[in-house]
N, C-alpha and C positions, 0 to 999 in steps of 0.2 A: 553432463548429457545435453545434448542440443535437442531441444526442442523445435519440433517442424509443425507452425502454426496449421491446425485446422481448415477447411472451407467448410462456407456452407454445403458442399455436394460432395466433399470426403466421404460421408456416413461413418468418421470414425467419433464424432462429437454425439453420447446420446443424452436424452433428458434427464436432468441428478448427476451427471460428471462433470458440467461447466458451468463457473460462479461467473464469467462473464465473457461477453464476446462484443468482436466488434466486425461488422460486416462493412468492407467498399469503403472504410474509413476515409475521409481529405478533408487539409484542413490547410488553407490559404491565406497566408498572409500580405497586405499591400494591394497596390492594384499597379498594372501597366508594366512599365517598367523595374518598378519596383516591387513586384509581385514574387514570392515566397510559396514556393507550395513545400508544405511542411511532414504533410503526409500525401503519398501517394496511391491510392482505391488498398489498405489498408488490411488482409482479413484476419482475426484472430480467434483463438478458445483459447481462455483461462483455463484449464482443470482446478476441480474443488481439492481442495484440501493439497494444497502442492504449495510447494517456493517456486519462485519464478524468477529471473532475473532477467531484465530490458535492459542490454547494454549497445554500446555505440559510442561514436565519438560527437565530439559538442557539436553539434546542428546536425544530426543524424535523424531527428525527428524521436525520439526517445522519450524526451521530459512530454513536447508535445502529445502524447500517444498516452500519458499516464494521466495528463490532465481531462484528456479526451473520455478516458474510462473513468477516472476516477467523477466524473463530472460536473468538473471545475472549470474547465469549458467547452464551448461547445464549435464541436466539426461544422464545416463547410457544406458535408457530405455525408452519407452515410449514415449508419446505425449505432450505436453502442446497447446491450444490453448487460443487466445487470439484476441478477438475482430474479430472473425471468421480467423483468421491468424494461419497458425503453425508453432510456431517460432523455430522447426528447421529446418523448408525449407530455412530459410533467413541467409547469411555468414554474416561473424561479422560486416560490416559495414552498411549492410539492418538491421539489427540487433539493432544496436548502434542509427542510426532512429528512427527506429522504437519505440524503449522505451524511447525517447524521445519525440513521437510522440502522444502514449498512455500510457504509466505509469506514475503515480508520485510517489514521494519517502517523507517519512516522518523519520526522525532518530531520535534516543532518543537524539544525541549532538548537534539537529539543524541545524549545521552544516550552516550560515549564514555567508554573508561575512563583514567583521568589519568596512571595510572602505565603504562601502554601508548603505544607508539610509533603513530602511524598507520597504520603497517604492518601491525602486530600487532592493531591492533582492526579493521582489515579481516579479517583472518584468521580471528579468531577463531570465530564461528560454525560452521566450519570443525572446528576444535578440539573446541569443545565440542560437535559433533553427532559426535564421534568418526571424520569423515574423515580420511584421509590428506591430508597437505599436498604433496602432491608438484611435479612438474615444470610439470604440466599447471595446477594452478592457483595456484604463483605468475603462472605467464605470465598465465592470465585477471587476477588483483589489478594486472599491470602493466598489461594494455591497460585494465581499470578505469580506474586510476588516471591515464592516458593520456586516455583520453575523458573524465573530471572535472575533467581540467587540476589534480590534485594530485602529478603523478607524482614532481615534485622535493620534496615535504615529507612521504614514506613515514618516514623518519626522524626525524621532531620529534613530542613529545607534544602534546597537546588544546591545551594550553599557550599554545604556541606558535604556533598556528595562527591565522587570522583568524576570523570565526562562519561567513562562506559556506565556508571551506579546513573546515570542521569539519563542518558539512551536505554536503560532497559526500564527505567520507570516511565518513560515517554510509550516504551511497546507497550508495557501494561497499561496505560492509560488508553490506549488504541486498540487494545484486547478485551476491555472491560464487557464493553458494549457489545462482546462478539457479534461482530460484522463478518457481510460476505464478503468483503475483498480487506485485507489490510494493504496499502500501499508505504513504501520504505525508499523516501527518496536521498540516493547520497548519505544512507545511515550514519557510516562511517567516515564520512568526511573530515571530523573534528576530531579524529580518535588514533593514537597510535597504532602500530600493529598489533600490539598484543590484544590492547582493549580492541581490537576491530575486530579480531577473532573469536574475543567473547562475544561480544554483540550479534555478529552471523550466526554464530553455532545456535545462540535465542531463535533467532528470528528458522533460525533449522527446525529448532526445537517445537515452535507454536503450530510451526505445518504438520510435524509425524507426531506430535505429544497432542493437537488440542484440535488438526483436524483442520487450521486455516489455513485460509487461501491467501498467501505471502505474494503482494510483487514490488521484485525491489528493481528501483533503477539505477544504474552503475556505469563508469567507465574503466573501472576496475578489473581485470579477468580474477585477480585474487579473489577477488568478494564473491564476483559471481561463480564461480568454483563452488561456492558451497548451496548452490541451487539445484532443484533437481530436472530443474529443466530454463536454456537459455535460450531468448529471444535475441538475434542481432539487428542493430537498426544500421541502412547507410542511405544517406539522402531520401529522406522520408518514406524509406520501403526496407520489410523484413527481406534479409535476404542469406 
């Protein structure tokens, strides 16, 4: 299904449906000559609890537009908000929080730590945003882990794992924290077909089973196929 971004003056966006938006978005790189506009005046709505997939071809403006929301960096122009916040009122360290707070991150290299148990790098964000690990959320790491279909290899290092057992314990670890937005860049990049299939069907699965707000970015139509709504990017404009 294609997804037809929002305006602000649609009135189809109402308050409690969108985990994030971005108004007039631009974002410029270089100067003069050498000047790059990356995004063009930009508008979006997230829908809560949905898949999303941002695809495009390479300098489509795509990765930019994920950094942009996810708010790893920041526009030229423009708005982003997120979880009713607008993250450019907040200085780098309310900032640093804050996406900590409510995003997660999904990378095509996993990005896992080796001397950690799968258990343990689920947990961990956890840890290091200085929550408590208590009762309440081991249980959620096991029902993760449950709906990832990793629940029997909490125990084994990165190591050990297959590449899709290593991508869905990366989601769970991006799930723990339930955030408003997960973000899932090039999930699949590292991963055969078959395993790329398991891995989307998760990432299907955390939006209608747990209620989050999935955006993945792709140049795949395979992958993105299994969204329920697609964004196209070409030269730094949906279109």
């Amino acid at each position: 299904m294609t997804y037809s971004p929002m305006t602000a003056t649609s009135g189809q966006a109402t308050q409690g449906t969108v985990a994030a938006s971005a108004r007039n978005l631009t974002k410029t790189y270089g100067q003069g000559d050498a000047e790059v506009h990356a995004l063009r005046g930009t508008d979006l709505d997230l829908p809560r609890g949905r898949f999303i997939a941002i695809m495009g071809p390479s300098g489509s403006g795509k990765s930019t537009l994920m950094h942009c929301l996810a708010g790893l960096d920041q526009p030229s122009g423009g708005t982003v908000t997120v979880a009713g916040t607008d993250l450019g009122s907040l200085d780098d360290d309310a900032l640093t929080v804050f996406r900590r707070e409510h995003i997660g991150f999904v990378f095509q290299s996993f990005n896992l730590l080796p001397m950690l148990t799968a258990g343990e790098n689920v947990m961990l964000p956890l840890e290091l945003g200085g929550r408590r690990v208590d009762d309440a959320a081991r249980e959620r790491a096991d029902m993760l882990a449950d709906i990832l279909g990793v629940a029997g290899r909490l125990g084994h290092r990165p190591a050990e794992l297959s590449g899709g057992q290593q991508q869905r314990v990366a989601i769970a670890r991006a799930l723990i924290t339930q955030p408003d937005l997960l973000f899932a860049d090039e999930p699949t990049g590292n991963l055969d077909s078959t395993t790329s299939a398991e891995v989307l069907d998760h990432l299907r699965r955390s939006a209608r089973e747990l209620g989050q707000t999935v955006v993945m970015v792709t140049h795949e139509r395979d992958a993105a196929a299994y969204a329920d709504y697609v964004v196209t990017m070409q030269d730094g404009r949906i279109v």
